[in-house]
PDB file of N, CA, C and O in Angstrom:
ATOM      1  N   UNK A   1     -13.356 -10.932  -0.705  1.00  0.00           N
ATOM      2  CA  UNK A   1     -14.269 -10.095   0.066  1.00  0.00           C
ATOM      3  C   UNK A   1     -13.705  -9.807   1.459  1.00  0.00           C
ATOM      4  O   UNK A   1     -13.308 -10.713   2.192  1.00  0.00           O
ATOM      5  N   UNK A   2     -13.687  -8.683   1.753  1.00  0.00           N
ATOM      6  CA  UNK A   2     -12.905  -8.199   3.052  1.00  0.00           C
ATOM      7  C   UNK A   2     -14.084  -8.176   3.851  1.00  0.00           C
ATOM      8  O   UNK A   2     -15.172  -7.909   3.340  1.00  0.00           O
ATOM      9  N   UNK A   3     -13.962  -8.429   5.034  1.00  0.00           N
ATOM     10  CA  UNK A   3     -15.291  -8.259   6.402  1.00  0.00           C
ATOM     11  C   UNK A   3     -14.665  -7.795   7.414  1.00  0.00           C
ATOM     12  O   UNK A   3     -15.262  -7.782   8.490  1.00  0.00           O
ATOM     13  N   UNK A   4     -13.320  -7.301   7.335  1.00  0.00           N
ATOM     14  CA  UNK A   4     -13.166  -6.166   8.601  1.00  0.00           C
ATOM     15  C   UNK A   4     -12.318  -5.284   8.041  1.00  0.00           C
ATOM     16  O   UNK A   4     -11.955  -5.146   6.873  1.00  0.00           O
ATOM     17  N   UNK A   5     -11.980  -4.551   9.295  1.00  0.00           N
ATOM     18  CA  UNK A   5     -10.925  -2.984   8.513  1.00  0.00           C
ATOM     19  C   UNK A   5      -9.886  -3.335   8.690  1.00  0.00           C
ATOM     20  O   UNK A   5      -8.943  -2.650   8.295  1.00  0.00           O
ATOM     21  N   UNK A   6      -9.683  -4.575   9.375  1.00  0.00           N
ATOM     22  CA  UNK A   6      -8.336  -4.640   8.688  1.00  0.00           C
ATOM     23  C   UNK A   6      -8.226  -5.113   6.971  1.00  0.00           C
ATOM     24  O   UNK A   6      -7.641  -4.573   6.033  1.00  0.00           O
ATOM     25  N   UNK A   7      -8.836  -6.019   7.027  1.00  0.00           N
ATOM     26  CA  UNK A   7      -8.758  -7.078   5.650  1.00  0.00           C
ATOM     27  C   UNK A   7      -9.230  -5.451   4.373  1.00  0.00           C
ATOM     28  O   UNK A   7      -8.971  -5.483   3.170  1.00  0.00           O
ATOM     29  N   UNK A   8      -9.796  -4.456   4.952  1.00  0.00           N
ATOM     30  CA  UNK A   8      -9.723  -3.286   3.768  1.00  0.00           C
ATOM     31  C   UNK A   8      -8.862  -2.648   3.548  1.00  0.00           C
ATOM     32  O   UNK A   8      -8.446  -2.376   2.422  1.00  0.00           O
ATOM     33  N   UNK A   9      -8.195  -2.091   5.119  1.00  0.00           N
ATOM     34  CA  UNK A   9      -6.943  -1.797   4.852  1.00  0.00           C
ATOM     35  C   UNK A   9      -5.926  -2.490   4.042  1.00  0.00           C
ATOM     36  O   UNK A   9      -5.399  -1.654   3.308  1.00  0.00           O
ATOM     37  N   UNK A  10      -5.481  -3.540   3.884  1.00  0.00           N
ATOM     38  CA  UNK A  10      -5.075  -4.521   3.558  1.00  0.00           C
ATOM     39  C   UNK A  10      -5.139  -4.661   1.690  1.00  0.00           C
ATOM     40  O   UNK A  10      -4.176  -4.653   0.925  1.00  0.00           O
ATOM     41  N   UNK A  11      -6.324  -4.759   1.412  1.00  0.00           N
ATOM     42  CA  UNK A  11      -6.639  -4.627   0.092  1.00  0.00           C
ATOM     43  C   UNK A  11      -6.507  -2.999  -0.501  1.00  0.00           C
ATOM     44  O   UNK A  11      -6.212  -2.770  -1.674  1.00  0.00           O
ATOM     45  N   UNK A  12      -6.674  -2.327   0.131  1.00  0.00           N
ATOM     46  CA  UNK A  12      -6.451  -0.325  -0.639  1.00  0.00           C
ATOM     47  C   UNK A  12      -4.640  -0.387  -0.093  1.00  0.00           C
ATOM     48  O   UNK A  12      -3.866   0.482  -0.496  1.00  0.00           O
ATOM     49  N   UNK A  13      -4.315  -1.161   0.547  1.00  0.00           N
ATOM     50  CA  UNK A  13      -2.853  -0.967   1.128  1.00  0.00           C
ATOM     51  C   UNK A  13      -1.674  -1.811  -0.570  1.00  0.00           C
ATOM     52  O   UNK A  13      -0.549  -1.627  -1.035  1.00  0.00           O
ATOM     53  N   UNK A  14      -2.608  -2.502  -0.811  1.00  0.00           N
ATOM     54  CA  UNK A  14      -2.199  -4.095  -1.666  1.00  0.00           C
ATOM     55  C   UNK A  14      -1.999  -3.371  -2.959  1.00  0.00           C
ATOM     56  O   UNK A  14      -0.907  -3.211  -3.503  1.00  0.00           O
ATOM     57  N   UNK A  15      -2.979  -3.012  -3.332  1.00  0.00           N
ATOM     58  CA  UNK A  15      -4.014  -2.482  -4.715  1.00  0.00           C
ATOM     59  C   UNK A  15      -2.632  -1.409  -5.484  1.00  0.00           C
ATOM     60  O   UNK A  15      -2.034  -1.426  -6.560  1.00  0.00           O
ATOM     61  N   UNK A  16      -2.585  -0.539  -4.219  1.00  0.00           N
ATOM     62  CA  UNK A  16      -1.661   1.220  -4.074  1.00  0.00           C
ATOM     63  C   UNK A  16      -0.321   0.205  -4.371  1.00  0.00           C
ATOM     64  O   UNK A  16       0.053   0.230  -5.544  1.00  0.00           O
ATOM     65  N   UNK A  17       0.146  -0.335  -3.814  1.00  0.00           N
ATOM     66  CA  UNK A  17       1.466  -0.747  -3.843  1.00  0.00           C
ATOM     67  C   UNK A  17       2.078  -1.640  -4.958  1.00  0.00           C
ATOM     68  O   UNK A  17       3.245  -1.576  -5.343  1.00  0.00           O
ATOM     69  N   UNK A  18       0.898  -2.675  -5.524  1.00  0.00           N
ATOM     70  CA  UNK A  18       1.142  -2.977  -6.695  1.00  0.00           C
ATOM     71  C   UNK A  18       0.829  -2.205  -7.868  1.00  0.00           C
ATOM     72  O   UNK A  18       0.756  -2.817  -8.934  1.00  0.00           O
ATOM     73  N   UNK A  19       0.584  -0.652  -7.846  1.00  0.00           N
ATOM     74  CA  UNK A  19       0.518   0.003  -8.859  1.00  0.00           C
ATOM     75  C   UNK A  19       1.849   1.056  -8.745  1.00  0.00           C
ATOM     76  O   UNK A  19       1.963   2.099  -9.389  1.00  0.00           O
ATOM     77  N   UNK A  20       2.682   0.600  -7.908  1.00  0.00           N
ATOM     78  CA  UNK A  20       3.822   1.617  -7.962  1.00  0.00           C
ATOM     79  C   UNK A  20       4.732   1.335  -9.277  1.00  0.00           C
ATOM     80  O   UNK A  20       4.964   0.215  -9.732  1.00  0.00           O
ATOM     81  N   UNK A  21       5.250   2.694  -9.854  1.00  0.00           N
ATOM     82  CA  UNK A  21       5.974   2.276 -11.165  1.00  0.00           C
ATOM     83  C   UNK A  21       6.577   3.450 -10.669  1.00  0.00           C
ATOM     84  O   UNK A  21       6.127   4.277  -9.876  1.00  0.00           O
ATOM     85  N   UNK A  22       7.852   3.393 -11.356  1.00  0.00           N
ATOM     86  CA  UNK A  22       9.126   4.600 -11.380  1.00  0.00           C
ATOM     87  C   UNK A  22       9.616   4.894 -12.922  1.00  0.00           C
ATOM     88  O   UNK A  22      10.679   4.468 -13.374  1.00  0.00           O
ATOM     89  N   UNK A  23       8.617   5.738 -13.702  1.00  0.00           N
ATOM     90  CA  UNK A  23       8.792   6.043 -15.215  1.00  0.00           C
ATOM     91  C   UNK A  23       9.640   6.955 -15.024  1.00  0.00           C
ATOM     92  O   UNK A  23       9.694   7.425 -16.160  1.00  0.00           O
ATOM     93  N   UNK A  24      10.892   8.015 -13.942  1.00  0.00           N
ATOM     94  CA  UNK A  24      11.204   8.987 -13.869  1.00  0.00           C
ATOM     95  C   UNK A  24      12.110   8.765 -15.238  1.00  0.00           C
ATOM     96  O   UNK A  24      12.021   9.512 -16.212  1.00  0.00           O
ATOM     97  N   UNK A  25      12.841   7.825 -15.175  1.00  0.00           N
ATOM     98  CA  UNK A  25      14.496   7.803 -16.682  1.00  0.00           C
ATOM     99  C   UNK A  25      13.955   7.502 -17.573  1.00  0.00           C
ATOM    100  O   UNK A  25      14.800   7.320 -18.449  1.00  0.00           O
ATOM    101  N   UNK A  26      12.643   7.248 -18.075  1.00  0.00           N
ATOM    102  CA  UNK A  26      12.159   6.893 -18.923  1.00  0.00           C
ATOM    103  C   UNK A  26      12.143   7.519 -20.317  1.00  0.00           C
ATOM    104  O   UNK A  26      11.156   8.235 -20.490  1.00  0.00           O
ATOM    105  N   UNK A  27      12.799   7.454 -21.135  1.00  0.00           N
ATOM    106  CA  UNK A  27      12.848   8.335 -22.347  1.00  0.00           C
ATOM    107  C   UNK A  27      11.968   8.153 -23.352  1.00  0.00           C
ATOM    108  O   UNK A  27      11.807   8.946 -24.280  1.00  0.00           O
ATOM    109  N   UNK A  28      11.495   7.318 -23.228  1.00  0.00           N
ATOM    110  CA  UNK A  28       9.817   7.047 -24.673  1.00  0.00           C
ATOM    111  C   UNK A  28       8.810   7.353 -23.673  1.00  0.00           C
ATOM    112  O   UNK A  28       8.751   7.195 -22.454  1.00  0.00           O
ATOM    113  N   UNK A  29       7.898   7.922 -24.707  1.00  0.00           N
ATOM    114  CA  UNK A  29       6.378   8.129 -24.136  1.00  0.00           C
ATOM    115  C   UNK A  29       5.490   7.456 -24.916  1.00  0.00           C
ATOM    116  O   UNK A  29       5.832   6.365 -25.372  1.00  0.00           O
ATOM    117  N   UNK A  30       4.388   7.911 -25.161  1.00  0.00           N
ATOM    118  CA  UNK A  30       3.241   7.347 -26.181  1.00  0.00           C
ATOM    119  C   UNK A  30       2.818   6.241 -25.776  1.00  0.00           C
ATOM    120  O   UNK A  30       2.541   6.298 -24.578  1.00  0.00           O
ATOM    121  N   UNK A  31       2.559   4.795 -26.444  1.00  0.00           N
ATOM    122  CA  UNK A  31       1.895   3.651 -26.413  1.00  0.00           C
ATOM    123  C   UNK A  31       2.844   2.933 -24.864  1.00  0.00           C
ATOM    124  O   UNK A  31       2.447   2.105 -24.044  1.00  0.00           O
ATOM    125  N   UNK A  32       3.946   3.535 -24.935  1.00  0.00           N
ATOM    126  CA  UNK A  32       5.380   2.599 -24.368  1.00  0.00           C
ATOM    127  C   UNK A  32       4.858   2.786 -22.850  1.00  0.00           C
ATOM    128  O   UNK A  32       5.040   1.927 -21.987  1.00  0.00           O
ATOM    129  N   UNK A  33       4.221   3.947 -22.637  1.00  0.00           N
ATOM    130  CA  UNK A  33       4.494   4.614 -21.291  1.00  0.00           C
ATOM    131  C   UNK A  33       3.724   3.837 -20.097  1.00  0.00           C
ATOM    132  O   UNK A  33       2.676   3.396 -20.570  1.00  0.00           O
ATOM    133  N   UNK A  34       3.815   3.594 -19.100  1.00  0.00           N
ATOM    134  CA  UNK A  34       2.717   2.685 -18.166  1.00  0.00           C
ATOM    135  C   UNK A  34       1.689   3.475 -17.801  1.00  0.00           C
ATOM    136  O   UNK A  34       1.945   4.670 -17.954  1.00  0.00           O
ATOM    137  N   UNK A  35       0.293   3.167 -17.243  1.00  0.00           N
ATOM    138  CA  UNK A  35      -0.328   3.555 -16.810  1.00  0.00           C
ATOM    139  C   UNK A  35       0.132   3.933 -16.150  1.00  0.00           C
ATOM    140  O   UNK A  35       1.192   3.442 -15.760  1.00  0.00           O
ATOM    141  N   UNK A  36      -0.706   5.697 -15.315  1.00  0.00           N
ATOM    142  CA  UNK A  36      -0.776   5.976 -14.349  1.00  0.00           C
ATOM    143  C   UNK A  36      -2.116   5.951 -12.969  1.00  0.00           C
ATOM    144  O   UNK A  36      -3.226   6.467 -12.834  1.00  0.00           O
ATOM    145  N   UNK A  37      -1.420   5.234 -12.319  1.00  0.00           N
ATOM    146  CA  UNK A  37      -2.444   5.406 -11.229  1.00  0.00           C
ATOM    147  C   UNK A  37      -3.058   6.231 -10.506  1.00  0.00           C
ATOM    148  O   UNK A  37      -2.522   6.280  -9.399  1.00  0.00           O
ATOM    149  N   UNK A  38      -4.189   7.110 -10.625  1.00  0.00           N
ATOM    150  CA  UNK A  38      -4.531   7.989  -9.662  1.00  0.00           C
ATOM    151  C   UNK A  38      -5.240   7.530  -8.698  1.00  0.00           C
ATOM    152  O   UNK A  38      -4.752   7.839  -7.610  1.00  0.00           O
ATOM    153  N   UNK A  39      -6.260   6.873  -8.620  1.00  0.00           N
ATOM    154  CA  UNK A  39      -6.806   6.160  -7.146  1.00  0.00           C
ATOM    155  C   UNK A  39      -7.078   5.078  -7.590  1.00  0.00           C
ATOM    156  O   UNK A  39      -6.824   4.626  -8.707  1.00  0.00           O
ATOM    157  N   UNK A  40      -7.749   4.489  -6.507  1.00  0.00           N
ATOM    158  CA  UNK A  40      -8.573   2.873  -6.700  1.00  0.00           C
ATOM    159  C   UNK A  40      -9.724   3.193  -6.151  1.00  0.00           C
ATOM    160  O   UNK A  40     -10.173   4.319  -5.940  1.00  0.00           O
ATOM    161  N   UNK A  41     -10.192   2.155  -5.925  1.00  0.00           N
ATOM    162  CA  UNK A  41     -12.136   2.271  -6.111  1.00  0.00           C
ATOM    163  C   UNK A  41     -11.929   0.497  -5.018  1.00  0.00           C
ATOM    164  O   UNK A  41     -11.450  -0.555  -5.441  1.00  0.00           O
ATOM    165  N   UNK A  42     -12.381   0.724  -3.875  1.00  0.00           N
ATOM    166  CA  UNK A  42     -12.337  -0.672  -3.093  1.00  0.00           C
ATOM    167  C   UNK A  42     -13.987  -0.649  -2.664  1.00  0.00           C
ATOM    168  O   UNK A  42     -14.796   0.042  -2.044  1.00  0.00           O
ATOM    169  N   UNK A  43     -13.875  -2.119  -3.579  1.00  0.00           N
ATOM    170  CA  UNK A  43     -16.057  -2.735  -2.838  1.00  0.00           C
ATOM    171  C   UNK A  43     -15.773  -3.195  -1.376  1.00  0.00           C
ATOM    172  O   UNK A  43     -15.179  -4.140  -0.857  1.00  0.00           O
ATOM    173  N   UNK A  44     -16.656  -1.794  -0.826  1.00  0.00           N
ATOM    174  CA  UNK A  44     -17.059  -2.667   0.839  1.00  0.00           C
ATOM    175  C   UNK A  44     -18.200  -3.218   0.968  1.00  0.00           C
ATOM    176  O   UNK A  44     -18.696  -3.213   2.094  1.00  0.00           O
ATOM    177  N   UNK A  45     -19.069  -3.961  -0.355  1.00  0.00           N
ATOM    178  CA  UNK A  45     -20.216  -4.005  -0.068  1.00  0.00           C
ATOM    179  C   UNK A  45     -19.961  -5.503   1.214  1.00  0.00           C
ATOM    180  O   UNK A  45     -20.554  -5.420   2.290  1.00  0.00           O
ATOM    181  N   UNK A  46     -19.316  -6.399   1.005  1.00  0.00           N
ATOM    182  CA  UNK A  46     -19.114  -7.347   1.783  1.00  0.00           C
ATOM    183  C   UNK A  46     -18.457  -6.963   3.659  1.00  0.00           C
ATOM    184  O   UNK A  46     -18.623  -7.628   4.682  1.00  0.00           O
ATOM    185  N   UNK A  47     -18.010  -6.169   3.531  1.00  0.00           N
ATOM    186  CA  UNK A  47     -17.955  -5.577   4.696  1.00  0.00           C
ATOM    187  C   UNK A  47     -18.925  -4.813   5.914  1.00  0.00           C
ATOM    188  O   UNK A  47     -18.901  -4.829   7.144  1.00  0.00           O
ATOM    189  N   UNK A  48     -20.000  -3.975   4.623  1.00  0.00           N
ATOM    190  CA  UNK A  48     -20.818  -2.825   5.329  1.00  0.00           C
ATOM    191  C   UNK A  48     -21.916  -4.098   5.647  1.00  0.00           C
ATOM    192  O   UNK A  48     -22.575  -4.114   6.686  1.00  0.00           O
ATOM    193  N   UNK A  49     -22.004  -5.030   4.733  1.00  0.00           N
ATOM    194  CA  UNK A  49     -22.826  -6.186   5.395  1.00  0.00           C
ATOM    195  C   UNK A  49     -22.451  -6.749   6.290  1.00  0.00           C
ATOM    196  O   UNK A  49     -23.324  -7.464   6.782  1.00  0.00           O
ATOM    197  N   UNK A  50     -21.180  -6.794   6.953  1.00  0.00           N
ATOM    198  CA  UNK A  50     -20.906  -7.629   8.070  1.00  0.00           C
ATOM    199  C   UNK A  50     -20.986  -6.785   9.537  1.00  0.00           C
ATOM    200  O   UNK A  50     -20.730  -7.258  10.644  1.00  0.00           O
ATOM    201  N   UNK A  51     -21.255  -5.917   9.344  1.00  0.00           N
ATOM    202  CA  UNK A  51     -21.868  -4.556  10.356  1.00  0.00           C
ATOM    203  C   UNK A  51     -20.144  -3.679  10.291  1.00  0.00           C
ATOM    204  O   UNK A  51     -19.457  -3.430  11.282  1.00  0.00           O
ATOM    205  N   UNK A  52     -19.883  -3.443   9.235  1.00  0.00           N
ATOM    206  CA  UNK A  52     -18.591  -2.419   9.452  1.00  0.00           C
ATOM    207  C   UNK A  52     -19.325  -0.690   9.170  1.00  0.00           C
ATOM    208  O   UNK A  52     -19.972  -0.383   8.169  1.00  0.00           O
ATOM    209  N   UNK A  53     -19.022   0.182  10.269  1.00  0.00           N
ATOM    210  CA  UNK A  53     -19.854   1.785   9.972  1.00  0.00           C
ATOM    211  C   UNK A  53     -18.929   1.891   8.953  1.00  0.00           C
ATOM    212  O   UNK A  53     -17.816   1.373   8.864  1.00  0.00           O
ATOM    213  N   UNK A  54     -19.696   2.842   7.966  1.00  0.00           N
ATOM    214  CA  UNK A  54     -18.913   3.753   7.099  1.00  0.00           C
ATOM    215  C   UNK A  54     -17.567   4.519   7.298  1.00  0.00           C
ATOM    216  O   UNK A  54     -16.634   4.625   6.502  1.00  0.00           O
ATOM    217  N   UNK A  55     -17.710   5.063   8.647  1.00  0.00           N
ATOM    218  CA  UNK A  55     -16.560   5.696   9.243  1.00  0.00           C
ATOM    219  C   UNK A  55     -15.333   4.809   9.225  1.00  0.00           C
ATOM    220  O   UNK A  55     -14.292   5.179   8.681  1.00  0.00           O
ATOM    221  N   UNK A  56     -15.460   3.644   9.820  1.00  0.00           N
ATOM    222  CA  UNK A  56     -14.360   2.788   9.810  1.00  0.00           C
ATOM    223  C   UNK A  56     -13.858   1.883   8.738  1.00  0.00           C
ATOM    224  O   UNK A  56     -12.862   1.160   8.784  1.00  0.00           O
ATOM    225  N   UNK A  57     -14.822   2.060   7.639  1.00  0.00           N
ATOM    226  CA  UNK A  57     -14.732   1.451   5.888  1.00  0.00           C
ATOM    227  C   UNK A  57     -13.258   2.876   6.067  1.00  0.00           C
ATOM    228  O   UNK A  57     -12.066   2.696   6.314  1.00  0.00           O
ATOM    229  N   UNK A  58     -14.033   4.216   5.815  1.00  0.00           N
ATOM    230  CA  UNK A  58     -13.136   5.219   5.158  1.00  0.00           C
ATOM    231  C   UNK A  58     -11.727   5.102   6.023  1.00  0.00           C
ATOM    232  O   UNK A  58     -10.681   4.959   5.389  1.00  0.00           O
ATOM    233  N   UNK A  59     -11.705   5.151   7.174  1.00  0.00           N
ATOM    234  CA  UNK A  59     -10.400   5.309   8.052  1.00  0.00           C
ATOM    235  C   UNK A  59      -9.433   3.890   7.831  1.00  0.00           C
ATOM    236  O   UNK A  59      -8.269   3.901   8.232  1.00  0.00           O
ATOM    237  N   UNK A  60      -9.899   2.915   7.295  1.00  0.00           N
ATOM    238  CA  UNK A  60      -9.401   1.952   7.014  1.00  0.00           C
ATOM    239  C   UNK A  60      -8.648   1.826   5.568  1.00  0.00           C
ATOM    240  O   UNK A  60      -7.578   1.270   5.320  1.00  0.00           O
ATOM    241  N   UNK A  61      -9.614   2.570   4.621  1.00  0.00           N
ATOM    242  CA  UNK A  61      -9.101   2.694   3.342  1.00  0.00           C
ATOM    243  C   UNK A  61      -7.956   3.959   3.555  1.00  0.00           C
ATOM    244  O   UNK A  61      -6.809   3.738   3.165  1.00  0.00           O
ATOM    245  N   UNK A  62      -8.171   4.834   3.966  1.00  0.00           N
ATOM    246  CA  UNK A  62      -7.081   5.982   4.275  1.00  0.00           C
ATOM    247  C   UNK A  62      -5.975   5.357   4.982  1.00  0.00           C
ATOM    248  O   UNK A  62      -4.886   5.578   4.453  1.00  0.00           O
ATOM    249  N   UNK A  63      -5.952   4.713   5.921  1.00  0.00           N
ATOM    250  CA  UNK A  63      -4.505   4.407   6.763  1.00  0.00           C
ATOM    251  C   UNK A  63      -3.880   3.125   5.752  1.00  0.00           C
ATOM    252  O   UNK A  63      -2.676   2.946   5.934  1.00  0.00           O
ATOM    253  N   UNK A  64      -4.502   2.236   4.745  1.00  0.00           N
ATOM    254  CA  UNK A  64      -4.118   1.853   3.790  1.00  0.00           C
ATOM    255  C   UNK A  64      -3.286   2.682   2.434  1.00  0.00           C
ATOM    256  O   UNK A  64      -2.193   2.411   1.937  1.00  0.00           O
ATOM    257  N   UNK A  65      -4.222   3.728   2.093  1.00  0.00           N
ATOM    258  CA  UNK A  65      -3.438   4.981   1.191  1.00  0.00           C
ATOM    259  C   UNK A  65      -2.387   5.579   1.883  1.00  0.00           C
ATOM    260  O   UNK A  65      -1.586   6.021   1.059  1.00  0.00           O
ATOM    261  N   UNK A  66      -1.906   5.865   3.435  1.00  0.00           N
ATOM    262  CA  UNK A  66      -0.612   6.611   3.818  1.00  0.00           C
ATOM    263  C   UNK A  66       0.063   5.498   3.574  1.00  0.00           C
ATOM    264  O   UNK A  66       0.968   5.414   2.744  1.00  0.00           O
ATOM    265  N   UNK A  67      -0.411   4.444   4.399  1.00  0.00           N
ATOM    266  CA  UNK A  67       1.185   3.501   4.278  1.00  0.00           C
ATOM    267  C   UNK A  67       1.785   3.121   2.772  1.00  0.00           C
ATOM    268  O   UNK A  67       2.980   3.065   2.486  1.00  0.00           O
ATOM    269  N   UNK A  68       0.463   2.832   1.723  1.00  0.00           N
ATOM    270  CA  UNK A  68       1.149   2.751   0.489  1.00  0.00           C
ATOM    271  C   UNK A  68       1.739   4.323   0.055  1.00  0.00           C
ATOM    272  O   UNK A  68       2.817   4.173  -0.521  1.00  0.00           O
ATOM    273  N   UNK A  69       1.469   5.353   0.127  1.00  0.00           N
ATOM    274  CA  UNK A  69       2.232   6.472   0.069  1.00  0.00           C
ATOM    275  C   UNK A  69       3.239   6.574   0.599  1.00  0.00           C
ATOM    276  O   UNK A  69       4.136   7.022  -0.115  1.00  0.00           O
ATOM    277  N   UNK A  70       3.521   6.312   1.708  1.00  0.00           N
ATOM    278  CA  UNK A  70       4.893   6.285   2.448  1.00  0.00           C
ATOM    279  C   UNK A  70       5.649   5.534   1.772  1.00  0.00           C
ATOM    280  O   UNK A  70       6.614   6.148   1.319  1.00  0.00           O
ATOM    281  N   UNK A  71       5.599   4.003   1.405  1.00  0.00           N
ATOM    282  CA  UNK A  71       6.062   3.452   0.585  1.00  0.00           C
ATOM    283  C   UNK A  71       6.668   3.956  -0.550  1.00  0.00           C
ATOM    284  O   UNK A  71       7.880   4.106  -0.711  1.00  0.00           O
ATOM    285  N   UNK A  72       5.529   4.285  -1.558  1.00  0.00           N
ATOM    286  CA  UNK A  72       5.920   4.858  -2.171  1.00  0.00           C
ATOM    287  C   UNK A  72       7.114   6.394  -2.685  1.00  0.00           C
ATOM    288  O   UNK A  72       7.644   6.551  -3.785  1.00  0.00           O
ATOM    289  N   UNK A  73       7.193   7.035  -1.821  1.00  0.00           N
ATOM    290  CA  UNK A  73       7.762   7.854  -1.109  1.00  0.00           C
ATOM    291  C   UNK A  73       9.734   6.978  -0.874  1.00  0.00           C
ATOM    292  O   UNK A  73      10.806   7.222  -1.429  1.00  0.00           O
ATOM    293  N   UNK A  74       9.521   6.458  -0.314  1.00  0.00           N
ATOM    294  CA  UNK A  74      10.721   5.072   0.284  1.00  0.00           C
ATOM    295  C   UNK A  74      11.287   4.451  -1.066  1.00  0.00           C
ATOM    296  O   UNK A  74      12.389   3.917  -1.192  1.00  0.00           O
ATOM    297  N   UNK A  75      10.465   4.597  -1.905  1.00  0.00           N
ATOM    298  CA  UNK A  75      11.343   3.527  -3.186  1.00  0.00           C
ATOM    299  C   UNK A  75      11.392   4.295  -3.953  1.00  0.00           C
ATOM    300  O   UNK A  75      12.297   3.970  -4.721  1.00  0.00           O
ATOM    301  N   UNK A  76      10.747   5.597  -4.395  1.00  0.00           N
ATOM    302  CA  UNK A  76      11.620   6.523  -5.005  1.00  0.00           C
ATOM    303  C   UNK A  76      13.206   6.751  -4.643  1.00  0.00           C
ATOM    304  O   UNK A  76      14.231   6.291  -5.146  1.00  0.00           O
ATOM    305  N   UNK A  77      12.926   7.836  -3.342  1.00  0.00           N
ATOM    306  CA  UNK A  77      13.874   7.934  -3.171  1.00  0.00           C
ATOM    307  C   UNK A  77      15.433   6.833  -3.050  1.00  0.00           C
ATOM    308  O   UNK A  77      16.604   7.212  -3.021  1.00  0.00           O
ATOM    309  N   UNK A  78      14.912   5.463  -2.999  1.00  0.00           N
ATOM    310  CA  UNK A  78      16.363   4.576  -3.449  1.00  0.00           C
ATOM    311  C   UNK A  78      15.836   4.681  -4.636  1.00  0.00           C
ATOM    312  O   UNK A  78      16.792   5.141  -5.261  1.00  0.00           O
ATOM    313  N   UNK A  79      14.838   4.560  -5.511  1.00  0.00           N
ATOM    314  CA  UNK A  79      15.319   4.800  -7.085  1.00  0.00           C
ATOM    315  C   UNK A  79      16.570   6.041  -7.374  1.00  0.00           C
ATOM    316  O   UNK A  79      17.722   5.784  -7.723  1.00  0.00           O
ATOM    317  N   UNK A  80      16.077   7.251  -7.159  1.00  0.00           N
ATOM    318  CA  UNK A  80      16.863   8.339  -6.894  1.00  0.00           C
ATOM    319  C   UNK A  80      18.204   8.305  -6.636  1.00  0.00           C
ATOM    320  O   UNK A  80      19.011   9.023  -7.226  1.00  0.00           O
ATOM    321  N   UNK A  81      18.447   7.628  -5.916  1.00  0.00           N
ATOM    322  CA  UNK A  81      19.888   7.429  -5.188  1.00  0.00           C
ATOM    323  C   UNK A  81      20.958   6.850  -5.983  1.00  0.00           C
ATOM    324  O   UNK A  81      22.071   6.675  -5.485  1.00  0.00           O
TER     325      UNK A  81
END
């Protein structure tokens, strides 16, 4: 249970980054293929109870999604390389 924006950031930062996969060389599809991740879903109910505004739930989960994007972004491209 996260109770500040950081500890959310933290968890939508966590979540994003352990779902990174690099299927680009991948030559089988079907059963073989990994999930793909399109978002996550993070409970602030433990947070919005600890007096966190909504505003700073969302800006917390977002600056968590760039940095795992950036990341992501970063290990392609050395996959790539």
């Amino acid at each position: 249970p996260a109770t500040d924006a950081v500890a959310l950031r933290a968890v939508a930062e966590g979540a994003l980054l352990g779902a990174y996969g690099f299927p680009w060389y991948r030559t089988r599809g079907g059963d073989d293929a990994p999930p793909v991740v399109t978002g996550i879903v993070v409970d602030t109910t433990t947070a919005r109870a600890a007096g966190l505004k909504r505003k700073d739930v969302e800006a917390a989960a977002a600056a968590g999604a760039v940095a795992a994007e950036s990341v992501w972004l970063a290990r392609d491209l050395v996959n790539l390389s």
